[in-house]
C-alpha positions in Angstrom: 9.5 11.1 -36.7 6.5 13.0 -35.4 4.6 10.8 -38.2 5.6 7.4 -36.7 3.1 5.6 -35.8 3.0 5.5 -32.1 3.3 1.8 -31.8 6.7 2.0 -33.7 8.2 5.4 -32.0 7.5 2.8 -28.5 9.0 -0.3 -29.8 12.1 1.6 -31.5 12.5 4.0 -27.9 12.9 0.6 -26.6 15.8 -1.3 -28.5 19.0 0.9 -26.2 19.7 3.6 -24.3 20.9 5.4 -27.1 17.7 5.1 -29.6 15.6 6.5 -26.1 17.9 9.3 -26.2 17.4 9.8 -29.9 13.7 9.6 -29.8 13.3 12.1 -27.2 15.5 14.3 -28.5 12.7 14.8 -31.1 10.7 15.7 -28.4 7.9 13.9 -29.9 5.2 14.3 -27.4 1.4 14.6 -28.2 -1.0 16.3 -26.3 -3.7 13.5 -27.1 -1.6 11.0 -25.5 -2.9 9.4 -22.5 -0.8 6.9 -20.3 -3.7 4.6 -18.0 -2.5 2.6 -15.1 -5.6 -0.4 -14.9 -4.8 -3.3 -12.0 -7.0 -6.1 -12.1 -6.1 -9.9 -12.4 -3.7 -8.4 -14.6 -1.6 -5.6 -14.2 -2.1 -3.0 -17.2 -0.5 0.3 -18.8 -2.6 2.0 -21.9 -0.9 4.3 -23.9 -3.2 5.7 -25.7 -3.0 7.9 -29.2 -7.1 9.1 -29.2 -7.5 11.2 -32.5 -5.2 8.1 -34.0 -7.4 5.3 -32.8 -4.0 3.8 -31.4 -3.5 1.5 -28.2 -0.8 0.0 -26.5 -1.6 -2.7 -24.1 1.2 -3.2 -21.6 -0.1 -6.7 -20.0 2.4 -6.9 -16.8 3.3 -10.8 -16.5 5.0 -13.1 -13.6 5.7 -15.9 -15.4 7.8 -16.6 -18.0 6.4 -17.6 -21.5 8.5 -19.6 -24.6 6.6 -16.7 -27.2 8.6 -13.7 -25.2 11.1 -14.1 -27.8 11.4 -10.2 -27.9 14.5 -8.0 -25.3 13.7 -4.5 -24.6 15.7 -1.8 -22.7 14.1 0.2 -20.4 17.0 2.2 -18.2 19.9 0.0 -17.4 17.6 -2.9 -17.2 16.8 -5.7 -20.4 12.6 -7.0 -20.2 11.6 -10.3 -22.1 8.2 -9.8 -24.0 6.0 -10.4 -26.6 4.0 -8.7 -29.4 0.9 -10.6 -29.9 -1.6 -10.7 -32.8 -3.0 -6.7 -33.4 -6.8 -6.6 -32.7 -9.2 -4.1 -34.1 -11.6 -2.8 -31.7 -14.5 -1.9 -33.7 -16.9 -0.3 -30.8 -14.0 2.1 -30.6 -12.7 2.2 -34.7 -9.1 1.8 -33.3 -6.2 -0.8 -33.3 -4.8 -2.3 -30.2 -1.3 -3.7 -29.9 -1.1 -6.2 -26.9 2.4 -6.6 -25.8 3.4 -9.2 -23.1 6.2 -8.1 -21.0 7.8 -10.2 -18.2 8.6 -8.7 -14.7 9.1 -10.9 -11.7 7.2 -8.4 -9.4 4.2 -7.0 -11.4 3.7 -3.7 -9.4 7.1 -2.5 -9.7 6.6 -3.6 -13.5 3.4 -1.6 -13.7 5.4 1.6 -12.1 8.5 1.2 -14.4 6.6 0.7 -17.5 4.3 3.8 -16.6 7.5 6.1 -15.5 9.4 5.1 -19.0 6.3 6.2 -21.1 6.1 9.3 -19.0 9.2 10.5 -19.3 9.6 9.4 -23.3 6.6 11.6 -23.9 7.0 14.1 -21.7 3.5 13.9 -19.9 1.7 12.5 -17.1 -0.7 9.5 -16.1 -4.0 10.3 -17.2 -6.1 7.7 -15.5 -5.8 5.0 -12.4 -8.1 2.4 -12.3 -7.9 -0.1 -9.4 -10.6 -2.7 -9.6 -11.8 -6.0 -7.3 -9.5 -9.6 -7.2 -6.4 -7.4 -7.0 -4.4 -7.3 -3.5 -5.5 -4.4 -1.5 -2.0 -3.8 -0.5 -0.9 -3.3 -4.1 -3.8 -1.0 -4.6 -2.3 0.7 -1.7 0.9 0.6 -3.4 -0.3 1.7 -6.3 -1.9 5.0 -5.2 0.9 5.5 -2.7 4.1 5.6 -5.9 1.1 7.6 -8.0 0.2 10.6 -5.9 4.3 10.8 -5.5 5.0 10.6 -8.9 2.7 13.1 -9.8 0.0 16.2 -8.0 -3.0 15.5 -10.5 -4.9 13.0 -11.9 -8.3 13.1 -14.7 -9.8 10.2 -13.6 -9.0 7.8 -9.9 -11.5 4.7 -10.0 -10.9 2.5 -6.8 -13.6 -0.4 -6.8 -13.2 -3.1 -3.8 -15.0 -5.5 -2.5 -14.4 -4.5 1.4 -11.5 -2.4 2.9 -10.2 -2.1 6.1 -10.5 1.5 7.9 -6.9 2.5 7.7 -6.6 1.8 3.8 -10.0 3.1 3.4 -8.6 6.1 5.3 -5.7 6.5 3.2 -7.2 5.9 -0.1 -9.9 9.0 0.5 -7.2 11.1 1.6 -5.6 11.3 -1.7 -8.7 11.8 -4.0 -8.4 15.8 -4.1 -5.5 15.4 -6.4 -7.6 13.4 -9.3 -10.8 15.8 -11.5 -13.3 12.7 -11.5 -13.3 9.9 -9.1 -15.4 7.0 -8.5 -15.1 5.2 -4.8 -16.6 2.1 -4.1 -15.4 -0.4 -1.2 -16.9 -1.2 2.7 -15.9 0.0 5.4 -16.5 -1.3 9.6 -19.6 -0.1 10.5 -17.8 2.5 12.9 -15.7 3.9 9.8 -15.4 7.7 10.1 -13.3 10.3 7.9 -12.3 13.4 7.3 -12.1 14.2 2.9 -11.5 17.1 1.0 -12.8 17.0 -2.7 -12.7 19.8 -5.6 -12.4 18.1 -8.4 -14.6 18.2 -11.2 -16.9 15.0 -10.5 -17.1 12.2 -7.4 -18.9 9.2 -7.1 -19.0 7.0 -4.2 -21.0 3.8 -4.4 -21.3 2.3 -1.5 -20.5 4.6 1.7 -22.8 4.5 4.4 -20.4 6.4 6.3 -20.6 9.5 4.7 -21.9 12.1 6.8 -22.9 16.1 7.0 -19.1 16.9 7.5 -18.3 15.1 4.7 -20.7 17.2 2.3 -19.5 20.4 3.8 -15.9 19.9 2.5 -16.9 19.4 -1.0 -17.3 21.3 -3.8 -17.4 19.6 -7.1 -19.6 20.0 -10.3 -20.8 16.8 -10.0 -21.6 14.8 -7.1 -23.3 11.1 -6.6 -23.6 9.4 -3.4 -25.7 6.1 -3.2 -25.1 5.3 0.2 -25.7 7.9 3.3 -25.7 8.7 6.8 -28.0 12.1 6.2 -30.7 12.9 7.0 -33.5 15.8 6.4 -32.2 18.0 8.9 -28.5 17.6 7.3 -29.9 18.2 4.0 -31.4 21.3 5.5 -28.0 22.2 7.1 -26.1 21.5 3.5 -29.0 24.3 1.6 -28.3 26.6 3.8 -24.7 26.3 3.3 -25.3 26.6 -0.5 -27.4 29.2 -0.2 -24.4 32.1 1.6 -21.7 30.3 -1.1 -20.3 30.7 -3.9 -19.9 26.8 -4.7 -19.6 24.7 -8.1 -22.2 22.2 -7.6 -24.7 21.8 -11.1 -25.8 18.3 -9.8 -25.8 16.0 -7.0 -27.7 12.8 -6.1 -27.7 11.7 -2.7 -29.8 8.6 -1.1 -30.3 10.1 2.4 -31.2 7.6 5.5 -35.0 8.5 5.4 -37.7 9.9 3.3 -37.4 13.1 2.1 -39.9 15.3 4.4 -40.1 19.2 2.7 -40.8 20.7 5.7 -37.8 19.7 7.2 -35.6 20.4 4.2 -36.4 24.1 3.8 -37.4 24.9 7.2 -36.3 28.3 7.3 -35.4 28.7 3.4 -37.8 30.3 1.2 -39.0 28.2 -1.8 -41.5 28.2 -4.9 -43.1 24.5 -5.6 -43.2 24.0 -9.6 -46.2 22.2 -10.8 -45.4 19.4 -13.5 -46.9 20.8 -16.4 -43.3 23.6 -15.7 -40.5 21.3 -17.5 -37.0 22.3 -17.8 -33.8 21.1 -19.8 -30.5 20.3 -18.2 -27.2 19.2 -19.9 -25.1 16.2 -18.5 -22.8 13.7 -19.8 -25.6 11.4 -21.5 -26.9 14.7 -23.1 -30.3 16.8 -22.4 -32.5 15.6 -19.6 -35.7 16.8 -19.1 -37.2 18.0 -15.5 -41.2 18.5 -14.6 -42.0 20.3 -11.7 -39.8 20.8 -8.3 -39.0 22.9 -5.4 -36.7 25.8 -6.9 -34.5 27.7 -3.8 -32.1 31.0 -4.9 -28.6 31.3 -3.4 -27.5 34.6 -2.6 -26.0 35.6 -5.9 -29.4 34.7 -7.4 -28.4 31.4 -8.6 -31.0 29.2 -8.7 -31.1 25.7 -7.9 -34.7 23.2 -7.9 -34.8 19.9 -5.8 -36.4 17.0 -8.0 -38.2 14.2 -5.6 -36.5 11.0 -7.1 -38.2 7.6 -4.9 -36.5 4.7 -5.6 -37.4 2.3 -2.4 -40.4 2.7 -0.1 -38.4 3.2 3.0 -35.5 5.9 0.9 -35.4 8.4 -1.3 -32.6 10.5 -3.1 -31.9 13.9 -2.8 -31.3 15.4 -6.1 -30.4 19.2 -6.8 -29.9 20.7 -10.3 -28.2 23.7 -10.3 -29.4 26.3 -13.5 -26.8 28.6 -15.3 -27.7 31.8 -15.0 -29.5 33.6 -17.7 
């Protein structure tokens, strides 16, 4: 049973109650699995078999097709669908099965679909990716039966074209239970929030509310902000901050308000200015990277961190800090 292809374990889990039963009795559960919850246009679950190259594509459907030949059990309830052609995705050297299943209500489809596959396998939803022309109040929805249904995510992507400040509130409020995130939506001018964030990597696009206080509550590896309300004298504030802790950061990107000024960002932290003819190599996730120059800074445990002038408009500039291992 273990050997079964996963697209076949799925299909047969899904004839009764009993064959559920049977097939979990097996306990056939993979660590590589990976259950993704994607709502777009359409409303998606991936189940994902990675060392396989095997996909299930769970399209969520309102209406009612003459192909949905197919009845499937999930719980006490019977689901119309359909099994279309297998595609080979050859970026990716795996096979994707698109099924078609018919729910009246495509949210609470996405959630039963996503719950059945949880609990068949034994493990949790790896990924939520919530992305522009879907309602914000089933994104809401979404996040809302998530972060009950489970404490931890790997990866929360919300992308939306604007967002009013209560569900922009609400949304940042839950990203401390997700390792990498990626935020992107407007907010009212006036938009103001308190986050926490320790997670592995964050991202946030477009946030020109983000503020000093913000910064201060997070500590993450990784950590790109595009869009900010700081400036010089904040940055100085978040060094000195660094400095006295003991705090994950390797990199982090920030576009302040205002050009970088270097008297302002170390005033009263001592720093040695690297010519360009000093390169350095740093690891991310596209691979080495290469470094000339800087302003190197050492925290109080003798980590040592250099600030890397990055201009990309006349009137802005990013902030960006690599932090070295120690040798």
């Amino acid at each position: 049973m273990k050997k079964f292809p996963l697209f076949e374990i799925t299909m047969l889990s899904m004839c009764s109650k009993r064959t559920c039963s049977w097939i979990k009795a097996f306990r056939v559960r993979r660590n590589a699995f990976e259950i993704k919850v994607v709502s777009y246009i359409e409303k998606t679950v991936y189940l994902c078999n990675e060392p396989e190259k095997e996909k299930l594509r769970f399209n969520i459907t309102s209406t009612m097709s003459e192909e949905m030949r197919e009845s499937v059990k999930i719980g006490d309830s019977g689901f119309q669908m359909s099994i279309e052609e297998t595609k080979e995705l050859l970026s990716e050297k795996s096979i994707i099965y698109p099924i078609r299943m018919y729910m009246e209500n495509q949210i609470e489809g996405l959630k039963v679909v996503s719950e059945y596959l949880c609990s068949l396998f034994e493990i949790n939803i790896s990924s939520i990716c919530l992305l522009p022309d879907s309602n914000t109040n089933d994104q809401i929805s979404i996040i809302e039966w998530a972060t009950k249904h489970q404490k931890r995510f790997q990866k929360l992507s919300f992308d939306c074209n604007r967002m009013n400040d209560t569900a922009a509130e609400f949304i940042l409020s839950k990203i401390n239970q997700a390792v990498d995130v990626f935020i992107c939506f407007k907010t009212s001018p006036s938009f103001k929030t308190n986050l926490k964030f320790e997670g592995q990597s964050l991202l946030f696009r477009v946030s020109n509310w983000f503020s000093l206080e913000n910064l201060l509550s997070i500590n993450c590896s990784e950590l790109h902000v595009n869009e900010s309300k700081l400036t010089n004298i904040d940055m100085n504030s978040f060094l000195k901050h660094w400095i006295s802790r003991d705090l994950k950061f390797k990199k982090m990107s920030i576009l302040m308000m205002e050009v970088v000024k270097y008297d302002d960002l170390f005033n009263g932290i001592p720093f040695e200015k690297r010519t360009n003819d000093v390169e350095r190599v740093y690891h991310d996730f596209y691979g080495p990277r290469t470094i000339s120059g800087g302003y190197d800074i050492k925290r109080n445990d003798g980590m040592i961190a250099t600030i890397v002038p990055q201009r990309t408009h006349i009137e802005n500039e990013f902030f960006t800090m690599i932090v070295w291992d120690k040798q």
